[in-house]
PLY file of the C-alpha trace (Angstrom):
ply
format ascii 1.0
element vertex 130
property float x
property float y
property float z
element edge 129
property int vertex1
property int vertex2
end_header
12.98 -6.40 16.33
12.60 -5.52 12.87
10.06 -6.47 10.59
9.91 -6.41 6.52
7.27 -7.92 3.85
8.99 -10.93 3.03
11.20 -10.30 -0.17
10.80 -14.09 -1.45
6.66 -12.90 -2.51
5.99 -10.55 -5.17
2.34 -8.62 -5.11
1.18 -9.60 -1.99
-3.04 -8.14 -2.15
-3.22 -6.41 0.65
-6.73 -6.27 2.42
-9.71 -8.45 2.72
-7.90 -11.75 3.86
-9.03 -14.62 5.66
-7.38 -18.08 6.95
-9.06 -20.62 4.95
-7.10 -23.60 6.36
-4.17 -24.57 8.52
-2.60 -27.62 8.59
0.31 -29.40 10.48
1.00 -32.76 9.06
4.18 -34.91 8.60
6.63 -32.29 9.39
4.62 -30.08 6.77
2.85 -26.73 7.72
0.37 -25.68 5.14
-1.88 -22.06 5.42
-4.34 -21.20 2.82
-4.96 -17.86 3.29
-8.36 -16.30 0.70
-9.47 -12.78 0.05
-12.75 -11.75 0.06
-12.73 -9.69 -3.05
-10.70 -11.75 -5.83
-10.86 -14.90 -7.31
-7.08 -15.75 -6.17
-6.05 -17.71 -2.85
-2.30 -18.35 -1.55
-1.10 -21.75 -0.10
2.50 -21.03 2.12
3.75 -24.05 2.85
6.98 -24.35 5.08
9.04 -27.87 5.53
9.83 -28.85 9.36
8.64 -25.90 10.94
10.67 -25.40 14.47
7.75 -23.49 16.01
4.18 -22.03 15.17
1.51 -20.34 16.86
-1.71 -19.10 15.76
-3.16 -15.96 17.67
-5.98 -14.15 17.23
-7.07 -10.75 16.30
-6.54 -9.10 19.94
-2.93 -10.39 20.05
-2.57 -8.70 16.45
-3.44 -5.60 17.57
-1.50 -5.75 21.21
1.65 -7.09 18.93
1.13 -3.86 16.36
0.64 -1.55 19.24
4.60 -1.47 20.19
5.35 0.47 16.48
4.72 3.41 15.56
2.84 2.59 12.05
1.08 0.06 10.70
3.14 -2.66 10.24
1.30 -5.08 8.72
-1.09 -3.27 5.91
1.23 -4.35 3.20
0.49 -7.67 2.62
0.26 -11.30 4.18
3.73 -12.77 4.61
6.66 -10.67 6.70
10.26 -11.67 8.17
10.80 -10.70 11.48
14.85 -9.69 12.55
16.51 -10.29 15.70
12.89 -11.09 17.32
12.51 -12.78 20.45
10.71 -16.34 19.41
13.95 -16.67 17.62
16.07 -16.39 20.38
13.74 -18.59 22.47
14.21 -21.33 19.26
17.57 -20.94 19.76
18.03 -20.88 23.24
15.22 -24.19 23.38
18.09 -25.78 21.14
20.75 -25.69 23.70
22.77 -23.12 21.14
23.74 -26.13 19.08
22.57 -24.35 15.69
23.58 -20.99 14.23
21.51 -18.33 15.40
21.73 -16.63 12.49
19.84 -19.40 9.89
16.10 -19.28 12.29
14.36 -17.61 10.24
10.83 -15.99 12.03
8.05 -16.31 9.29
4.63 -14.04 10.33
1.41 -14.54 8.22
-1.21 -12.42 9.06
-4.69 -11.99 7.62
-7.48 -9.71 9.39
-8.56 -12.12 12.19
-5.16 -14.23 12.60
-1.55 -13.58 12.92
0.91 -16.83 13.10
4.34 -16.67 14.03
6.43 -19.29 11.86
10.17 -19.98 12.76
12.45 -22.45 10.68
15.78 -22.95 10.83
17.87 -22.28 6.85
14.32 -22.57 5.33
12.21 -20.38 3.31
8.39 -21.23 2.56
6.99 -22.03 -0.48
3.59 -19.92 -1.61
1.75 -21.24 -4.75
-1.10 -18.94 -6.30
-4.65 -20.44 -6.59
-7.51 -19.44 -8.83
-10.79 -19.90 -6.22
0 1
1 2
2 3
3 4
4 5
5 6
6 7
7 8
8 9
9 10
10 11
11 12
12 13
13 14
14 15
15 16
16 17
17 18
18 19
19 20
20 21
21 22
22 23
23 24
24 25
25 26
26 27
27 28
28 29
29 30
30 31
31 32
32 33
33 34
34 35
35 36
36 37
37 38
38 39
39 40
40 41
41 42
42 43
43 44
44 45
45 46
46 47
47 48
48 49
49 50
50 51
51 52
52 53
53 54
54 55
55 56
56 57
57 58
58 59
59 60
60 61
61 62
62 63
63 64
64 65
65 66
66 67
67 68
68 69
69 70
70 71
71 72
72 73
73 74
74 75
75 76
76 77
77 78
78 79
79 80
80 81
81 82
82 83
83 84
84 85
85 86
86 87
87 88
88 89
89 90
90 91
91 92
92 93
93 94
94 95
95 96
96 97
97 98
98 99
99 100
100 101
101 102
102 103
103 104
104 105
105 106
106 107
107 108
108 109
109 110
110 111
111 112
112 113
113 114
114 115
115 116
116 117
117 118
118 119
119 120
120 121
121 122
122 123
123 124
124 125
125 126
126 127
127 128
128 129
């Protein structure tokens, strides 16, 4: 598996973040995720959502344990590659959709890390002054 800070969100702050809200609703996943230190909150919104999980700050740090690095200290939204909730989506799906449009979405603050897959979908993040 590879993981990159998702290219679709410029100047992601990097520290200090909390999940303010999380909400499932009408085929519509919605995180608000809030930092600490500045005025500024982000709302990531993604459209039919195959799968989600939330997990909490122990499964961050078991998940982070299996790289060498830090790999989440860059910011709050990354893409995962070739991961293995996407091939579970896929598989789940009886192979009748391209592997290769599942997208694996992971938002991750300091207490929280959610694993977000769609399928030919990117999110949406709007920038709100708290």
């Amino acid at each position: 598996m590879n993981i990159e800070l998702w290219k679709g969100s410029n100047d992601q702050p990097k520290q200090d973040r909390f999940l303010a809200s999380l909400n499932y609703s009408h085929g519509l996943l919605t995180a608000q995720i809030e930092y600490r230190k500045l005025d500024q909150s982000y709302l990531i919104a993604f459209r039919t959502p195959h799968y989600f999980r939330v997990m909490d700050e122990g499964d961050l740090l078991k998940f982070q344990s299996q790289f060498d690095t830090p790999v989440f200290a860059d910011g709050f939204i990354y893409q995962a590659y070739d991961s293995e909730l996407i091939n579970y989506c896929f598989n789940e799906k009886h192979e009748i959709f391209e592997k290769d449009k599942f997208n694996h979405f992971i938002l991750v603050t300091d207490d929280e890390f959610i694993d977000v897959i769609t399928y030919d979908d990117q999110p949406t993040i709007v920038a709100i002054d708290v």
